[in-house]
C-alpha positions in Angstrom: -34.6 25.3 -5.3 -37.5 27.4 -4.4 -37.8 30.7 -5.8 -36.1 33.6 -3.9 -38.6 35.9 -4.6 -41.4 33.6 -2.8 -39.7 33.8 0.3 -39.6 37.5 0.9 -41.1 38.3 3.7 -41.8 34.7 5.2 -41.2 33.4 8.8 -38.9 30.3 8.9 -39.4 28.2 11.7 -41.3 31.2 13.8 -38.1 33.1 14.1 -36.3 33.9 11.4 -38.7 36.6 8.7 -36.5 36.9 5.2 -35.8 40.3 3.8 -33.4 40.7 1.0 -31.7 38.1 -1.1 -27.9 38.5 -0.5 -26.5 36.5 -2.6 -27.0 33.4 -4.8 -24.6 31.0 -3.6 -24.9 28.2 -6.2 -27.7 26.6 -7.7 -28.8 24.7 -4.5 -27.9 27.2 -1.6 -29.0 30.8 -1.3 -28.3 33.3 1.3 -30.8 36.0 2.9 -30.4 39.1 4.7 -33.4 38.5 8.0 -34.9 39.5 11.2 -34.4 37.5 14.5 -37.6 38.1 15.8 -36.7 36.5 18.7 -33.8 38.9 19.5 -35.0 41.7 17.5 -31.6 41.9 15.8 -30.4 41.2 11.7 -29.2 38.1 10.8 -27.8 36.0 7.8 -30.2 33.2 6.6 -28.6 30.3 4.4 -30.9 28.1 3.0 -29.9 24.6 0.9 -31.9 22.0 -0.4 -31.2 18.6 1.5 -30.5 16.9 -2.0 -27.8 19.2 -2.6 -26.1 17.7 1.0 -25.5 14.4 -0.3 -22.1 13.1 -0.6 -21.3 9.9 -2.2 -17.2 10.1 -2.1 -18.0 11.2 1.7 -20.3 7.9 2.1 -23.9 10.2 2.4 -25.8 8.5 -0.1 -29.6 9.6 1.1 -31.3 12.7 2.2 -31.7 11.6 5.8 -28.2 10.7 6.0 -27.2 14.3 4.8 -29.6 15.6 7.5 -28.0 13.9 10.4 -24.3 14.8 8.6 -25.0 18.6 8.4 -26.6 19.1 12.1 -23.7 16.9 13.4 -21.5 19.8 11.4 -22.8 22.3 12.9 -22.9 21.1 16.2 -18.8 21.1 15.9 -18.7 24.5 14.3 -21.3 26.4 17.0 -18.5 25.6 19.2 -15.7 27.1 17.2 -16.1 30.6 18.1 -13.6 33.5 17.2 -13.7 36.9 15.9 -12.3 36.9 12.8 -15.0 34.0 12.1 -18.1 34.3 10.6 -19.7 31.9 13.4 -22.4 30.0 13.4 -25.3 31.0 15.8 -28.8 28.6 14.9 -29.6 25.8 12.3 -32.5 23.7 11.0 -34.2 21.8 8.6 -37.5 22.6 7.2 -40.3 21.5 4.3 -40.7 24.6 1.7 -43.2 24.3 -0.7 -42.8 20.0 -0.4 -38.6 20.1 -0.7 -36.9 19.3 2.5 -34.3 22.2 3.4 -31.7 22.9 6.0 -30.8 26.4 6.9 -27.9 27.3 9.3 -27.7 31.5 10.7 -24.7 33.5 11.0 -23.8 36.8 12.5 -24.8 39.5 10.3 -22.5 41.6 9.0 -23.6 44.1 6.2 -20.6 45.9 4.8 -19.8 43.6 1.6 -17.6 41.1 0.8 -13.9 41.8 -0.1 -15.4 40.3 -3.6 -17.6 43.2 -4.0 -15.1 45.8 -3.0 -12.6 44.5 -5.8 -15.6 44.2 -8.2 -15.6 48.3 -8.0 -12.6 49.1 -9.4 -11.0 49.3 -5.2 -7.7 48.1 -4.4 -6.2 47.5 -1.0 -3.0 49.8 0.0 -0.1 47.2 0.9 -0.7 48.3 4.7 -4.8 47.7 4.2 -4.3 44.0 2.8 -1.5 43.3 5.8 -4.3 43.9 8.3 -6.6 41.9 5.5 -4.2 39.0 5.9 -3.7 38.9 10.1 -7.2 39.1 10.5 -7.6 35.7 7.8 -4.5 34.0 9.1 -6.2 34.5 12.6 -9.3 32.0 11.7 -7.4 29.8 9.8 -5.0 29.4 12.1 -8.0 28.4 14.5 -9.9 26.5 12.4 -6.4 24.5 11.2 -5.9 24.2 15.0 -9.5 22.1 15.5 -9.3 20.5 12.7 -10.9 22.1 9.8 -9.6 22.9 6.3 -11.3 26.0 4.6 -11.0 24.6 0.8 -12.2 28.0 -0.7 -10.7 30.7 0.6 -11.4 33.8 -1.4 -12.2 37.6 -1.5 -15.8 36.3 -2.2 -15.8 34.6 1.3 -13.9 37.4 3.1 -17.1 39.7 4.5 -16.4 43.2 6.1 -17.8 44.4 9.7 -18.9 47.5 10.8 -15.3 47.7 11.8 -14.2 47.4 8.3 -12.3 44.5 9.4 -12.8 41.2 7.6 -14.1 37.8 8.2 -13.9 34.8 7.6 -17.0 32.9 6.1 -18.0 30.0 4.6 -16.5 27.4 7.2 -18.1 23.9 7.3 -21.0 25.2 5.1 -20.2 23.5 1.8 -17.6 20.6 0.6 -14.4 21.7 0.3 -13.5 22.7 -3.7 -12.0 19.5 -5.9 -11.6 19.8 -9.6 -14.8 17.8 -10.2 -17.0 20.6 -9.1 -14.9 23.7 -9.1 -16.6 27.0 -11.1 -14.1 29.3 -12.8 -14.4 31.7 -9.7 -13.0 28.9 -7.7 -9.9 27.7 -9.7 -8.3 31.6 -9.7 -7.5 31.0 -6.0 -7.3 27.3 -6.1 -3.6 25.9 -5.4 -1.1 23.8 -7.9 -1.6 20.5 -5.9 -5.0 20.8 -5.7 -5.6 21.3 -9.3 -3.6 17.9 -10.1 -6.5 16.2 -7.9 -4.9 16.7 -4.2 -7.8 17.0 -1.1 -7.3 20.6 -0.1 -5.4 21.1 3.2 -3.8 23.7 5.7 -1.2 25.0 2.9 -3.6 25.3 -0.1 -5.6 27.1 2.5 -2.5 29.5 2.9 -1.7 30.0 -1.2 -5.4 30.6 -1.5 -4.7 33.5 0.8 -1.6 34.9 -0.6 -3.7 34.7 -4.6 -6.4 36.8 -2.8 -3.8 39.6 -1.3 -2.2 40.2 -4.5 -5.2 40.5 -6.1 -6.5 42.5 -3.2 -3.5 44.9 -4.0 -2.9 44.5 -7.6 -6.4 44.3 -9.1 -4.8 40.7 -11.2 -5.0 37.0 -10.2 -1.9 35.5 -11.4 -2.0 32.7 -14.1 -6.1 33.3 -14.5 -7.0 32.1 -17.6 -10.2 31.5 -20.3 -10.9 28.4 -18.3 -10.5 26.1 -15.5 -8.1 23.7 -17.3 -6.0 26.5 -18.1 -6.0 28.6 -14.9 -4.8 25.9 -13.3 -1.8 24.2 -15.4 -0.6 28.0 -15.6 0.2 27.8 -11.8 2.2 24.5 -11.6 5.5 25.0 -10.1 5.7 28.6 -10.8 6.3 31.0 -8.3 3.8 33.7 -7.9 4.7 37.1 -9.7 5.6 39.3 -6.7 6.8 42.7 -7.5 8.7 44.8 -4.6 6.5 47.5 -5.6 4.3 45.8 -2.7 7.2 46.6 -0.2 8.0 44.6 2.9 4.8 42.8 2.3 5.9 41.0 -0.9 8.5 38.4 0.9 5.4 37.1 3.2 3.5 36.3 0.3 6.4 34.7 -2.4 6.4 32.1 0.4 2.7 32.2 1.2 2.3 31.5 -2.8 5.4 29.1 -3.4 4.0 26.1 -5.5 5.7 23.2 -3.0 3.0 22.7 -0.5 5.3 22.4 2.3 7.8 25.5 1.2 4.8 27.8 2.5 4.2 27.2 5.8 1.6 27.3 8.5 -1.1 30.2 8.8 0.7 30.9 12.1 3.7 31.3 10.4 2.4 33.6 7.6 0.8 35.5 10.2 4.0 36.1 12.0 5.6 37.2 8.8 3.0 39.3 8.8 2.8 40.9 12.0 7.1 40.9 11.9 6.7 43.5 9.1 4.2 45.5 10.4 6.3 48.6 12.0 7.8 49.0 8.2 5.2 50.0 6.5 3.0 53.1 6.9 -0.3 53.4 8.9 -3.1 51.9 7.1 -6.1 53.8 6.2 -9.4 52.3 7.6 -11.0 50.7 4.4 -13.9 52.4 3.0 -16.2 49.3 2.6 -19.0 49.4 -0.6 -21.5 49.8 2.1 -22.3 53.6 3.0 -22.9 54.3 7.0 -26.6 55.4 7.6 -27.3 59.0 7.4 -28.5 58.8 11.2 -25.3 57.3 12.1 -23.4 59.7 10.5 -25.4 63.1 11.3 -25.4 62.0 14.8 -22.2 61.5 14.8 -20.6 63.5 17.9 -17.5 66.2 16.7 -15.0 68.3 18.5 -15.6 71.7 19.4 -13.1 74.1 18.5 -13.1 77.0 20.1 -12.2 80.1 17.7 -9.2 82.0 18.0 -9.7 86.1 18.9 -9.4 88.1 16.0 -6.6 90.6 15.9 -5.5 93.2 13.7 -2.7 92.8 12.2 0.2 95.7 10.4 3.1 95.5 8.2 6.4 95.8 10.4 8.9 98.0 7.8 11.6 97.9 10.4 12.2 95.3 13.2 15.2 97.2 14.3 13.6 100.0 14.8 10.6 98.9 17.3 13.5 96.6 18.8 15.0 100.0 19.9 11.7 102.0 20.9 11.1 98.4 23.0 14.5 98.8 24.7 14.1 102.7 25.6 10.2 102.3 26.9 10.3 102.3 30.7 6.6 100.8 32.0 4.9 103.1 34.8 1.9 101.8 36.3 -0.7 104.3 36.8 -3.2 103.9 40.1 -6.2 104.3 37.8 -4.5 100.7 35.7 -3.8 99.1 38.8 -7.8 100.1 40.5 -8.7 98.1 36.4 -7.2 95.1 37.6 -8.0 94.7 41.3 -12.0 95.4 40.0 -10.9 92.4 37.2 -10.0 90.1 39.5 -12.8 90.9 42.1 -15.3 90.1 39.0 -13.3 86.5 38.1 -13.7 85.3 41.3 -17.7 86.0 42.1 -17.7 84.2 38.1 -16.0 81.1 39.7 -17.5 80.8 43.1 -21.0 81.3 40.6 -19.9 78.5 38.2 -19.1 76.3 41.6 -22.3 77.0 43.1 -24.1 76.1 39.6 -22.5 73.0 38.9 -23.2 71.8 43.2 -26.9 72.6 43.0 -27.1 70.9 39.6 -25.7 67.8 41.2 -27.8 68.0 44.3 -31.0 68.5 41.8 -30.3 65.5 39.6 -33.3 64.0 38.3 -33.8 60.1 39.2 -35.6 57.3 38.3 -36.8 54.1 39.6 -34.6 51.3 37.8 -37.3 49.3 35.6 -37.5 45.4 36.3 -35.5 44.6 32.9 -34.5 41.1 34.0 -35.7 38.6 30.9 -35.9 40.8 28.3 -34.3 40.9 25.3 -31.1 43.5 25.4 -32.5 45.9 22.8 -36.1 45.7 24.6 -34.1 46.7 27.8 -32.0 49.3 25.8 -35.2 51.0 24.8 -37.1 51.2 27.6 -34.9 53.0 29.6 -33.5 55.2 26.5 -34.8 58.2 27.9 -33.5 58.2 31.6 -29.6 59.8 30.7 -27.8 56.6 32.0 -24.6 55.7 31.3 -25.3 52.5 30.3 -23.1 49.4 31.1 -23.0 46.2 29.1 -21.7 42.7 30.7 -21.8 39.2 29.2 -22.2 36.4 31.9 -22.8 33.2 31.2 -25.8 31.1 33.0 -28.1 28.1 32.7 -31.6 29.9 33.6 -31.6 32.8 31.1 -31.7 32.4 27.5 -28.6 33.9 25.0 -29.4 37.8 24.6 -31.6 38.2 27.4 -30.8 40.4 30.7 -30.1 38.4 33.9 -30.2 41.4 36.6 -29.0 45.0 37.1 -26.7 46.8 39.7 -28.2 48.5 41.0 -31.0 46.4 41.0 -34.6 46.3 40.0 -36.4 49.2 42.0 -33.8 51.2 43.3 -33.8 55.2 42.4 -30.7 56.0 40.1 -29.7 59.9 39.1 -29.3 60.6 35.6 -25.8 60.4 34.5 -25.0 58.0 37.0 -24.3 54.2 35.6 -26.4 51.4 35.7 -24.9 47.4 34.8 -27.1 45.6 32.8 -25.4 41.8 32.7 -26.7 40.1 29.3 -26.9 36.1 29.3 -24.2 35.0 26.9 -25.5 31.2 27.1 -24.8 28.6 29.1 -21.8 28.4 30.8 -18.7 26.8 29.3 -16.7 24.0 30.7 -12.8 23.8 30.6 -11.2 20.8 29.4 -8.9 19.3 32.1 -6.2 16.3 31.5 -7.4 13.5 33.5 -4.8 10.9 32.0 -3.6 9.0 35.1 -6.4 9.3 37.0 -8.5 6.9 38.4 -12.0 6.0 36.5 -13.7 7.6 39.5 -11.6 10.7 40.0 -11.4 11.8 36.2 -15.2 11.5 36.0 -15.8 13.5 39.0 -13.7 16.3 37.1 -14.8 16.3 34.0 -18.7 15.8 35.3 -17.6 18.8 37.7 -17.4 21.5 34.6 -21.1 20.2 33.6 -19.6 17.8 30.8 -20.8 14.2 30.2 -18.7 11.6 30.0 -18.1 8.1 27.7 -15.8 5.5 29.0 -14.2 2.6 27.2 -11.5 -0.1 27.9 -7.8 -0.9 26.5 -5.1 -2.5 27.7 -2.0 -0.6 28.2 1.8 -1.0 29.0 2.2 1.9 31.2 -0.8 3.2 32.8 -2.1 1.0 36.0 -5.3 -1.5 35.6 -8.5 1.6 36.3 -6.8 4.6 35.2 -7.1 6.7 32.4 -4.8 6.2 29.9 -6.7 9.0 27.5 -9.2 11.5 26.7 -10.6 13.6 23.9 -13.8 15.3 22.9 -15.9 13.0 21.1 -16.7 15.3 18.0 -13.6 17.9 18.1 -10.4 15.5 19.2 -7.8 18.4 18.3 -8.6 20.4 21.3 -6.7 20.8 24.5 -6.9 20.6 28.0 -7.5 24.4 29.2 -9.7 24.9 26.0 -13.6 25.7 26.7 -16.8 24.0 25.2 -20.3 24.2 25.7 -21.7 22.3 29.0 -23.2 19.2 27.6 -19.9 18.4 25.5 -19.4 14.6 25.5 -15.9 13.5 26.5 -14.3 10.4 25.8 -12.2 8.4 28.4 -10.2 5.4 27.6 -9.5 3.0 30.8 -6.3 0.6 31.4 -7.3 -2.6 31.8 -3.6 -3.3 32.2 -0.9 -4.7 29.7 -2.6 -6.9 26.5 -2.2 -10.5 26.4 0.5 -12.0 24.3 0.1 -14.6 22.2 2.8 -17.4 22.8 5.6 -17.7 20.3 6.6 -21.5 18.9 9.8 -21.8 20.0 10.0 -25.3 19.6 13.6 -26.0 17.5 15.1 -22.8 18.5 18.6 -22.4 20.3 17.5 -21.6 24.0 19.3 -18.0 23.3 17.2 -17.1 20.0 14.0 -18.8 22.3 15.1 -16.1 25.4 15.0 -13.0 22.7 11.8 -13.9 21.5 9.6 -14.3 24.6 11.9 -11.3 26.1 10.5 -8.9 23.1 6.9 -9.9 24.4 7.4 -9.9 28.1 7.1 -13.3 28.5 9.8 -15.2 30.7 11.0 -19.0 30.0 10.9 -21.4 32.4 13.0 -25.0 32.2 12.1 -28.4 32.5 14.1 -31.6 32.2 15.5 -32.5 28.9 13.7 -34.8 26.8 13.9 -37.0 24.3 13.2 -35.7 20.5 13.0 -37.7 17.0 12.6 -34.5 15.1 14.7 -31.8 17.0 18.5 -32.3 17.1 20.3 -32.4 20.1 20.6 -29.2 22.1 17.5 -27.2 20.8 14.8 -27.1 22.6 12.4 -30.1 21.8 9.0 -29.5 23.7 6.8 -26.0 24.9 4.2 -25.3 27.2 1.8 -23.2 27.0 1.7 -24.3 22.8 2.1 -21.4 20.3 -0.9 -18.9 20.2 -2.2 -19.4 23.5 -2.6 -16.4 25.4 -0.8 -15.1 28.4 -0.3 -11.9 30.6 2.9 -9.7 30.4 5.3 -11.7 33.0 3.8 -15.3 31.8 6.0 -18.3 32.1 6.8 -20.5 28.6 7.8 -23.8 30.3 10.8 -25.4 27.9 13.1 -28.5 27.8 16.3 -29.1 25.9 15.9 -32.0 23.1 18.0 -35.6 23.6 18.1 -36.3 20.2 16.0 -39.6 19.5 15.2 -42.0 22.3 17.2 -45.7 20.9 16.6 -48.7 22.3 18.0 -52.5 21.2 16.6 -54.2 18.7 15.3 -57.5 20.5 16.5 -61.2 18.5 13.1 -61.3 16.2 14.7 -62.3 13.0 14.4 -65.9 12.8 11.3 -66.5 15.0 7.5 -67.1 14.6 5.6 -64.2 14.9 3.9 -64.9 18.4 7.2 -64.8 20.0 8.6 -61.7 17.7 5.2 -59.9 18.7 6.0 -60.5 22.9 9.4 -59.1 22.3 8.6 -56.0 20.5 6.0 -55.0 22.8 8.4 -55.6 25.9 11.0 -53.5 24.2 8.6 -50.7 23.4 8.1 -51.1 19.2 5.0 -51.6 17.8 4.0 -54.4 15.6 3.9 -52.7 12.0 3.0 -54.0 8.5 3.0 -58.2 8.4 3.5 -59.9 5.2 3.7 -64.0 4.9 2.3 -66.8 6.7 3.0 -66.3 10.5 3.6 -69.8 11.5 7.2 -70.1 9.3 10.2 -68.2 11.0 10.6 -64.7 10.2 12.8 -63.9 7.6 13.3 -59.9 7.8 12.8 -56.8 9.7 12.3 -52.9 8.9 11.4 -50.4 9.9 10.2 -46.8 7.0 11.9 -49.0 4.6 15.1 -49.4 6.0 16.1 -52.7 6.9 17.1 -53.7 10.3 18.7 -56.3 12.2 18.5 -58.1 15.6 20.9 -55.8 18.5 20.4 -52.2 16.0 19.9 -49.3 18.2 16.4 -48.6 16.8 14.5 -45.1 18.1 12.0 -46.4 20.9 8.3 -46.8 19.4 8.9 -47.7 15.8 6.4 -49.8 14.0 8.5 -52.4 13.2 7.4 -54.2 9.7 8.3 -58.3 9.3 8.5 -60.9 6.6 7.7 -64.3 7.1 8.1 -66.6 4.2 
């Protein structure tokens, strides 16, 4: 891994210029604080050798192969966007100092890490870590829903906004944690099952969470121990240690942390508990992240004015019954010279209000204006600033569109040119990329009429063919997006998304049973079960199927057929016996014409031909002339 220091200050790919070093991830991954140069705004930078990509269990067994996996990953995850996720906004590969790196670039969000909070002696009130927990059930519950398993949920990958809300990081960006390759760090919030060798899933996911709230509160990580081994044999099938001293909040996570996997529950779920509890426990504070505000933000910080009470003088009252009485007695005479006071008063209020009137009118007929700038294709802070000093009330709309680039303004209202009064407000609409399509169901459509919609959001489409039992030869029997299946008609993705569409080519073929010796009712079940129908012929004569089964098939077994198909059938005879013709006792030229006329066959010979035949058999089994003798035998003869 190239030297963090060496890269302070450099460009990657034109666009991104490194500042600070935020944190060493591991040994093979790094991540920066940097400047999109490009949007003039602060992004995070992490940066991973390709080596380090390579997955043999996961079938990546070369550097070019990791590549491919990694941008194909972050293809997916560009298009998981929420707001409780840290998401993913650029990536890229790139040769530093002759080792091949990828880099991917997140939002950047520069108020520590829940880690980093903990690591200063902090602790979260019980309220605090409930909002803590909604806000982290929120992305797992949306990265559970398409598909992805976190693996390492911790306070080390739970980052704070400017909102001093949390987020979620670390999505996608590195194998999920096995025992193999776990640190120490990793096994205090690693689950029971997957410390006895378990793949992480949606409900180790969840205990992670609930180790990381109690620690959030507590300041301890249950069962943590000297070493990896031991932290983790501490934890099987205890429960964690949850003390009501948490309040309502305790019961959401002793489920959350139970150590049978399916006791716990979804994300959802432990939201709900969550959010069910919420009006029992007192108003959380905001959280004070490890990050102080700049002094600029906070000395420009607006305050109320509060406008000063009058001063009074104030006396000791000795005795209240006393004034009480003097206050009863008093009768109130208005004098003429009082009452001329008050008409002059009021005289003097009025001219002050007609004044204040007259002010405020002439100030709005004397507004300055100026001529609205041509902003359209800058970048939204260039736009900000150049219009910083004309007192608008500035209006900031995301739209989405194909001809302006992401961050970049796409027009004003009013528009370019026209004169606008300070004060008043002027819409700047911001490209938020291209548009988005919406996933529609197209399942029982025709070929043409599903790719019409789908092609109508601006999504490509992939058709294949498979038979099916319901669905009409040409329609659609399914659909799904070829690199996120688990979303959902009315969900939105990036125009461009390829969609998969399977089309009927009507029921499958069935392979023909052998029904050949079966009673015509077990014969009828089978080719029933398969859609097949039987069809009967006349009965036949069988050697080797007894009377009343059914001797002879057609199509034979394994041939293939359409749902519907006829299995043509006839009922066995038993053997076909004829009369054994007088051949015992004759030469064999005259034996021979008889056989043959009768419909035998001459079989084995034995003897000189010329004498008179002495005996007949036929498989061994001895025979006579006038036996009822199945038609076709090879008939074997003696001759002395």
């Amino acid at each position: 891994m190239v030297a963090s220091e060496s890269l302070i200050g450099k460009v990657l790919v034109g666009r991104y210029r490194i500042e600070t070093l935020r944190s060493e991830g591991t040994a093979s991954a790094q991540v920066f604080d940097a400047e999109d140069l490009r949007h003039a705004r602060k992004v995070a930078v992490r940066l991973m050798t390709v080596k380090s990509l390579i997955d043999l269990d996961a079938g990546i067994a070369d550097e070019s192969s990791a590549l491919d996996a990694f941008k194909a990953s972050m293809q997916q995850l560009f298009a998981l966007n929420h707001p409780t996720l840290v998401c993913i906004d650029d990536w890229g590969d790139l040769s530093i100092d002759g080792l091949r790196h990828a880099f991917n670039v997140t939002q950047h969000f520069g108020q520590g890490t829940l880690r980093e909070y903990l690591d200063r002696g902090r602790r979260l009130s019980p309220s605090q870590a409930l909002v803590v927990g909604l806000d982290t059930c929120r992305a797992l519950h949306h990265a559970h829903q398409n598909g992805y398993v976190h693996g390492d949920v911790r306070p080390a990958n739970l980052i704070f906004g400017d909102d001093a809300r949390v987020r979620l990081t670390g999505l996608g960006t590195k194998r999920s944690v096995v025992v193999e390759n776990m640190s120490i760090e990793q096994a205090r919030y690693t689950s029971p099952e997957v410390g006895q060798g378990v793949t992480p899933n949606t409900q180790s996911d969840v205990y992670s969470l609930a180790i990381t709230l109690i620690e959030a509160i507590t300041g301890e990580v249950p069962f943590a121990g000297d070493s990896i081994a031991v932290t983790l044999a501490n934890r099987v099938d205890k429960l964690l240690p949850v003390s009501a001293d948490m309040g309502p909040i305790a019961a959401p996570i002793e489920r959350a942390g139970r150590p049978i996997a399916n006791e716990r529950g979804s994300a959802l779920e432990f939201g709900r508990a969550l959010a069910q509890i919420a009006d029992k426990m007192p108003q959380p504070q905001p959280i004070d992240t490890v990050v102080s505000k700049r002094f600029e933000d906070v000395i420009t910080r607006p305050h109320p004015i509060v406008v000063a009470a009058d001063k009074r003088d104030s006396q000791v009252i000795e005795d209240l019954s006393k004034i009480k009485e003097t206050v009863a007695d008093e009768k109130i005479v208005e004098s003429p010279k009082v009452r001329r006071r008050l008409t002059r008063l009021w005289i003097l209020v009025a001219v002050a209000a007609v004044a204040v009137v007259s002010v405020i009118v002439f100030q709005s007929l004397t507004k300055v204006s100026h001529l609205i700038p041509n902003l359209n294709g800058l970048a939204e802070a260039q736009a900000r600033n150049d219009i910083a000093t004309f007192n608008w009330n500035l209006i900031i709309r995301a739209e989405r569109t194909n001809t302006v680039e992401f961050g970049y303004v796409i027009r004003t209202e009013p528009a370019t040119g026209v004169n606008l009064k300070e004060g008043d407000s002027l819409v700047i609409f911001v490209s938020d990329g291209p548009p988005l399509g919406v996933l529609v169901d197209v399942v029982g459509l025709s070929r043409e009429a599903a790719v019409e919609k789908i092609m109508g959001q601006g999504l490509l489409v992939s058709a294949s063919d498979d038979s099916s039992e319901t669905i009409a030869v040409g329609n659609v029997i399914s659909w799904s997006v070829a690199k996120q299946p688990s979303l959902l008609a009315g969900d939105e993705v990036l125009q461009g998304t390829l969609i998969d569409i399977v089309i009927s080519n009507g029921p499958a073929l069935r392979a023909v049973p052998l029904i050949v010796g079966m009673s015509l009712a077990d014969a009828t079940a089978t080719t029933s079960e398969l859609g097949l129908v039987l069809a009967v012929t006349p009965d036949s004569f069988s050697s080797d199927v007894a009377i009343g089964l059914i001797a002879a098939q057609s199509p034979p077994p394994s041939e293939k057929l359409p749902r519907g198909g006829s299995v043509a059938y006839s009922i066995s005879l038993g053997p076909d016996l004829v009369v054994m013709p007088n051949i015992v006792g004759i030469n064999f030229i005259d034996a021979e014409k008889r056989l043959v006329a009768a419909g035998f066959v001459v079989g084995e010979v034995t003897g000189r031909k010329t004498y008179r035949m002495k005996s007949a058999s036929v498989n061994g089994t001895a025979i006579n002339n006038g036996d009822m003798v199945p038609r076709g035998s090879a008939i074997n003869m003696v001759f002395p």
